[in-house]
Biopython code that builds the backbone (N, CA, C, O; Angstrom):
import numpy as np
from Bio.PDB.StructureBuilder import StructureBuilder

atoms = [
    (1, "UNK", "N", (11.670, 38.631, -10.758)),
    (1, "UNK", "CA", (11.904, 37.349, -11.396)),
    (1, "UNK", "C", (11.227, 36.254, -10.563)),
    (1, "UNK", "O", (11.554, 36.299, -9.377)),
    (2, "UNK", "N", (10.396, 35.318, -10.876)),
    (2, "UNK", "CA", (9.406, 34.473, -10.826)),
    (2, "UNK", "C", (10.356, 33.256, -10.419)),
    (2, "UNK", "O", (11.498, 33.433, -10.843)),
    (3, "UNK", "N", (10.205, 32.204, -9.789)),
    (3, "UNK", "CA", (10.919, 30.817, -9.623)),
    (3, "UNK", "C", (9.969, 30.157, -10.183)),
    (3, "UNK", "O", (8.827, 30.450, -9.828)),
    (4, "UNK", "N", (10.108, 29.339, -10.967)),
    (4, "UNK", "CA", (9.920, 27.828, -11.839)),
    (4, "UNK", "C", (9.269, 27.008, -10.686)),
    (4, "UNK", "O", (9.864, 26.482, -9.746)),
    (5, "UNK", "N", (7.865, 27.002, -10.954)),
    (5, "UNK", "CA", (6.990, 25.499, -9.977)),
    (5, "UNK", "C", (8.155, 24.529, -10.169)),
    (5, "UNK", "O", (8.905, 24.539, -11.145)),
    (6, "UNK", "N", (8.217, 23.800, -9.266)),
    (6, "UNK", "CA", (8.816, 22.365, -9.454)),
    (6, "UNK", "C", (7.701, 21.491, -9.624)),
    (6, "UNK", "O", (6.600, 21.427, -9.077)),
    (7, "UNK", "N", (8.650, 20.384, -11.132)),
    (7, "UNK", "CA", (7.465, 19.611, -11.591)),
    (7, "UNK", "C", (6.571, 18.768, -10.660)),
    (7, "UNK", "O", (6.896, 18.505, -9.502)),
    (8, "UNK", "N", (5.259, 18.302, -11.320)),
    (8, "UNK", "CA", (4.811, 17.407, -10.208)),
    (8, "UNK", "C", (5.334, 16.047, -10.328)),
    (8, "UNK", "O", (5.697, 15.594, -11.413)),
    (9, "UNK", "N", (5.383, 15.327, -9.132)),
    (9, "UNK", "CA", (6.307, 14.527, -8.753)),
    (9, "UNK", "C", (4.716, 13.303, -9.693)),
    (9, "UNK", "O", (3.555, 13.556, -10.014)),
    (10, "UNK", "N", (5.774, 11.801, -9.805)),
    (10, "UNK", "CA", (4.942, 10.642, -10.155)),
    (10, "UNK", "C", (4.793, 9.779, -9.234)),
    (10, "UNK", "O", (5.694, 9.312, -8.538)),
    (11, "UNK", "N", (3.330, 9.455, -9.175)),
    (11, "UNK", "CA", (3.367, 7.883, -8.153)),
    (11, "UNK", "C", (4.244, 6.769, -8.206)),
    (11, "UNK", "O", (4.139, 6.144, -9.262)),
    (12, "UNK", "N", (4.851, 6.443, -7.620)),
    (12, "UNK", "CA", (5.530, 4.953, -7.724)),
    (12, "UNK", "C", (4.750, 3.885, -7.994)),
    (12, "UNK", "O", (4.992, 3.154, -8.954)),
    (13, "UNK", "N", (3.921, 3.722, -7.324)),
    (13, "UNK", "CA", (2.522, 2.695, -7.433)),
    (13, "UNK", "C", (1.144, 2.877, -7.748)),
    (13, "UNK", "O", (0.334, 3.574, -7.137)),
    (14, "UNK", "N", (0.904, 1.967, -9.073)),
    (14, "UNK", "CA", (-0.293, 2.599, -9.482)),
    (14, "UNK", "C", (-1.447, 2.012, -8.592)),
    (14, "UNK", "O", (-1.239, 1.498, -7.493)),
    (15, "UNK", "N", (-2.209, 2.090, -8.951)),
    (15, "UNK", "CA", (-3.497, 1.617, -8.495)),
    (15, "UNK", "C", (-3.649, -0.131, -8.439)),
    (15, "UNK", "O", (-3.991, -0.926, -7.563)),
    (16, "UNK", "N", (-3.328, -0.217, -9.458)),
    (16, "UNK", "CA", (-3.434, -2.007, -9.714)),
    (16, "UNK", "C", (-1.871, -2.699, -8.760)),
    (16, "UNK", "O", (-1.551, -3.802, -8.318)),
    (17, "UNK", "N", (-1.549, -1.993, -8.782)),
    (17, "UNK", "CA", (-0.038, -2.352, -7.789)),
    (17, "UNK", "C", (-0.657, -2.334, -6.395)),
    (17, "UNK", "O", (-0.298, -3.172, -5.568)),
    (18, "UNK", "N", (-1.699, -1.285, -6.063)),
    (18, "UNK", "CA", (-1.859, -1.734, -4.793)),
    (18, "UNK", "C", (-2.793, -2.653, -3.975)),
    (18, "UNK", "O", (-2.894, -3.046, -2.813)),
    (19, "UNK", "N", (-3.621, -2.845, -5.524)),
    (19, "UNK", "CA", (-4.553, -4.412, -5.443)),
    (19, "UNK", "C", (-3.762, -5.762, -5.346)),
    (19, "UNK", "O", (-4.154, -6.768, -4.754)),
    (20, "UNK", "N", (-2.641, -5.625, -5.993)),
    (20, "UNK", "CA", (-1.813, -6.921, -6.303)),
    (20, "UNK", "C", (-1.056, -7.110, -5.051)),
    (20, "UNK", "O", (-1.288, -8.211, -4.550)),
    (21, "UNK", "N", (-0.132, -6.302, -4.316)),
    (21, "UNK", "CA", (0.171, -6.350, -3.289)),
    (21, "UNK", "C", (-0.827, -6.867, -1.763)),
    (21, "UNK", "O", (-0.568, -7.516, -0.750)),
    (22, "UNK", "N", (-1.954, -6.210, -2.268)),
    (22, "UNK", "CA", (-2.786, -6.123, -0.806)),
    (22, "UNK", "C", (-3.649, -8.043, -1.190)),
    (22, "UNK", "O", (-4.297, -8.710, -0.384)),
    (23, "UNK", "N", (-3.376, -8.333, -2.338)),
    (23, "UNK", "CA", (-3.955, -9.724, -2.803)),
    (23, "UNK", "C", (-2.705, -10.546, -1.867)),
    (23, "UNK", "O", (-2.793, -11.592, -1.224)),
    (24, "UNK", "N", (-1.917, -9.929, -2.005)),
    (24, "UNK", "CA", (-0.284, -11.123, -1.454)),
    (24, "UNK", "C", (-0.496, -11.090, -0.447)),
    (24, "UNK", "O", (-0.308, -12.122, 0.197)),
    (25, "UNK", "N", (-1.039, -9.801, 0.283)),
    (25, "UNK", "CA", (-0.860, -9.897, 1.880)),
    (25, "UNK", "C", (-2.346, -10.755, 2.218)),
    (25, "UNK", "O", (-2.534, -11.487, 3.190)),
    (26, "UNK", "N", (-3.379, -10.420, 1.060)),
    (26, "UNK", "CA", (-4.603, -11.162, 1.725)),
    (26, "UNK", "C", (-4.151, -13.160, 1.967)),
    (26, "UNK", "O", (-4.738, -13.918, 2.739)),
    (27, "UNK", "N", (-3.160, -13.473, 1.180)),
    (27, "UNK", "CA", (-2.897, -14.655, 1.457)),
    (27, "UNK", "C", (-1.628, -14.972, 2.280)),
    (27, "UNK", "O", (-1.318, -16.163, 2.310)),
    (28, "UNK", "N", (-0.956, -14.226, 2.855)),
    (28, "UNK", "CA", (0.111, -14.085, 3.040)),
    (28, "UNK", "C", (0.009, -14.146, 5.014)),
    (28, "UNK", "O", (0.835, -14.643, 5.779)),
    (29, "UNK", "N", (-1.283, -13.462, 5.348)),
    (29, "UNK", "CA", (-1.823, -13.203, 6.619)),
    (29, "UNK", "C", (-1.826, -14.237, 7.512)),
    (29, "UNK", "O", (-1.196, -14.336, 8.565)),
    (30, "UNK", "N", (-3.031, -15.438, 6.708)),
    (30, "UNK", "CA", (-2.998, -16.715, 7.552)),
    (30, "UNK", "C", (-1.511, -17.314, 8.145)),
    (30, "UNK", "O", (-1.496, -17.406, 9.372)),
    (31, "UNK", "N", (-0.536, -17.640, 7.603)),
    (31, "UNK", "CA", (0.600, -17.902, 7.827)),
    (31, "UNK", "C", (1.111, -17.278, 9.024)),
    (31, "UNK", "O", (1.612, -17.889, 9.969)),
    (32, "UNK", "N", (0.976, -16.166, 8.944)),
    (32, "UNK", "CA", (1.360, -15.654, 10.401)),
    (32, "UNK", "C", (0.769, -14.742, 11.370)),
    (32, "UNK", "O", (1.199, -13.684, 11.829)),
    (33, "UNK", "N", (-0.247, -15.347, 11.570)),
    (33, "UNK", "CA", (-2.047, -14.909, 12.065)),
    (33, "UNK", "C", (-1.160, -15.289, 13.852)),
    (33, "UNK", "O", (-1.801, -15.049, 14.876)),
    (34, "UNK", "N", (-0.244, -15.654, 13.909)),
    (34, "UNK", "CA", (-0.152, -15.917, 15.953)),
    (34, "UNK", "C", (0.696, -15.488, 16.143)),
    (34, "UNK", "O", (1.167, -15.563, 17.278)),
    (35, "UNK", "N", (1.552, -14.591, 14.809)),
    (35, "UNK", "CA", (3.120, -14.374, 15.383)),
    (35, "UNK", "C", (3.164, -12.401, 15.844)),
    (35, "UNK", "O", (2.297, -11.534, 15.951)),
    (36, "UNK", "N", (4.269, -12.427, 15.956)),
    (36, "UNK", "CA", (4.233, -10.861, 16.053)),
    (36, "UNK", "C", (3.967, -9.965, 14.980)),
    (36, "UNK", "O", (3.149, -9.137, 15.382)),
    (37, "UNK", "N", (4.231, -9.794, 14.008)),
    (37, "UNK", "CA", (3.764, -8.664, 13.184)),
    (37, "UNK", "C", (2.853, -9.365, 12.272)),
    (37, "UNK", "O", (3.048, -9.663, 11.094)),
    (38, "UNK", "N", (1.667, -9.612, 13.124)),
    (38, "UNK", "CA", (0.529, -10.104, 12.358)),
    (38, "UNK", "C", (-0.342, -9.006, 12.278)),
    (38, "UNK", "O", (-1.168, -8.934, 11.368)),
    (39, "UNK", "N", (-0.213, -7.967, 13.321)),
    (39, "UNK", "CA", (-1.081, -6.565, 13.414)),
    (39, "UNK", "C", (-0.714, -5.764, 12.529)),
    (39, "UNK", "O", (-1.404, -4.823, 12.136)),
    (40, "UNK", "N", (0.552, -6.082, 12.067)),
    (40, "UNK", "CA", (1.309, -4.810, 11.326)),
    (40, "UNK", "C", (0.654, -4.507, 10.010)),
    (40, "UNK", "O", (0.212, -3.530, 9.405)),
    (41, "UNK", "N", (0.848, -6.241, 9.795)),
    (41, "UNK", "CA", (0.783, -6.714, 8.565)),
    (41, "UNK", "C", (-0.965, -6.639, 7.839)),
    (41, "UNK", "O", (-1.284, -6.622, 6.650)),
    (42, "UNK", "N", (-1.728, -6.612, 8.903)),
    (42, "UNK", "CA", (-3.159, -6.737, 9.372)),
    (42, "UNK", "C", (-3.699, -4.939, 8.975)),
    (42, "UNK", "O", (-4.736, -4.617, 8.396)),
    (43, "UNK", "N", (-2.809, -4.180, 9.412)),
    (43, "UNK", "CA", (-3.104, -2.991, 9.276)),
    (43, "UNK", "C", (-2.675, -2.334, 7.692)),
    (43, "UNK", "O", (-3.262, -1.359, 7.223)),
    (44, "UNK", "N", (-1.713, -2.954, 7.082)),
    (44, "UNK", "CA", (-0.899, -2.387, 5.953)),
    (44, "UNK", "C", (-1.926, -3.266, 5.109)),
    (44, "UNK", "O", (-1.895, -2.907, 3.932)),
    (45, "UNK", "N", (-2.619, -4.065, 5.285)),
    (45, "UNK", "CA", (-3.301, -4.588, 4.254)),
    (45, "UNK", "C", (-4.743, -3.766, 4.253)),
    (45, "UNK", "O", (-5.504, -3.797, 3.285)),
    (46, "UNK", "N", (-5.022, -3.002, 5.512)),
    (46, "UNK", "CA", (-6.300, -2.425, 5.459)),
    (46, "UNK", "C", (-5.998, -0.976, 4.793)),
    (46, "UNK", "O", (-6.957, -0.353, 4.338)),
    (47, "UNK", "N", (-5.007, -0.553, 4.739)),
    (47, "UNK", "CA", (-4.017, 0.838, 4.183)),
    (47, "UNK", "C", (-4.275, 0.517, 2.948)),
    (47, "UNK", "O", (-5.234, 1.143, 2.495)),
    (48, "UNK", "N", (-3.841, -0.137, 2.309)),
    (48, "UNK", "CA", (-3.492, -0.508, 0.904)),
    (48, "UNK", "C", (-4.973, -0.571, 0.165)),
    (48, "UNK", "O", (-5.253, -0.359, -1.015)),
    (49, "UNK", "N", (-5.643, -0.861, 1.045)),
    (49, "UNK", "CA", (-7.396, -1.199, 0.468)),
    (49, "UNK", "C", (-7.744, 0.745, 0.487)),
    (49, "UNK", "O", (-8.112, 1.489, -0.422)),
    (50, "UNK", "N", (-7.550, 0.910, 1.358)),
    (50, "UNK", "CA", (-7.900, 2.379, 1.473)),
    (50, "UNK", "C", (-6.973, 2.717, 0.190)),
    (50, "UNK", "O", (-7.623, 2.344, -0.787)),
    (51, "UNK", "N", (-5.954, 3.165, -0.158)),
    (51, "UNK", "CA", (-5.422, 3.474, -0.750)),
    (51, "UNK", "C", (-5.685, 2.686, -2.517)),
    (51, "UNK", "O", (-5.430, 3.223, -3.595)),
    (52, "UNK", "N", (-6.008, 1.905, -2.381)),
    (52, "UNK", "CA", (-6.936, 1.182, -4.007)),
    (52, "UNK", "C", (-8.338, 2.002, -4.302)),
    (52, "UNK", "O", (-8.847, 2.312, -5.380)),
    (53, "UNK", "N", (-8.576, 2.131, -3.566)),
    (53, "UNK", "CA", (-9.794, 2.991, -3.686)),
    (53, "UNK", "C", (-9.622, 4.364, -3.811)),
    (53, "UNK", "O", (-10.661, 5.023, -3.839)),
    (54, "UNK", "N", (-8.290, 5.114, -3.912)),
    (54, "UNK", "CA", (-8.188, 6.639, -4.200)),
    (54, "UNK", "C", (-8.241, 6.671, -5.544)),
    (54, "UNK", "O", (-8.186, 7.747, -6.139)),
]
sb = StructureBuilder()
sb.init_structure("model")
sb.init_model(0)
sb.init_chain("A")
sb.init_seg("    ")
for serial, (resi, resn, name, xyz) in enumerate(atoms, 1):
    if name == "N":
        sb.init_residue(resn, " ", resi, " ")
    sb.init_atom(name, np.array(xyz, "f"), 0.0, 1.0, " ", f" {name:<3s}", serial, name[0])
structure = sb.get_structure()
């Protein structure tokens, strides 16, 4: 007796979700360009570009 694939799972975020987001952070950056999680924030916006492009 065989087990049942489990279905494939769905993205939460499409593609255009992660343009729209990474648009908020592109304006969102300057504001806190001297504080502490300006790298964070700096890096999750370069993620998100990578990730628009899959």
């Amino acid at each position: 007796m065989s087990t049942p694939e489990p279905a494939r799972s769905r993205a939460v975020l499409s593609t255009e979700d992660f343009k729209l987001i990474r648009k908020a952070l592109e304006h969102y950056l300057p504001t806190i360009e001297d504080g502490e999680e300006s790298k964070k924030f700096a890096r999750l916006y370069h993620r998100l570009g990578t990730a628009a492009k899959l």
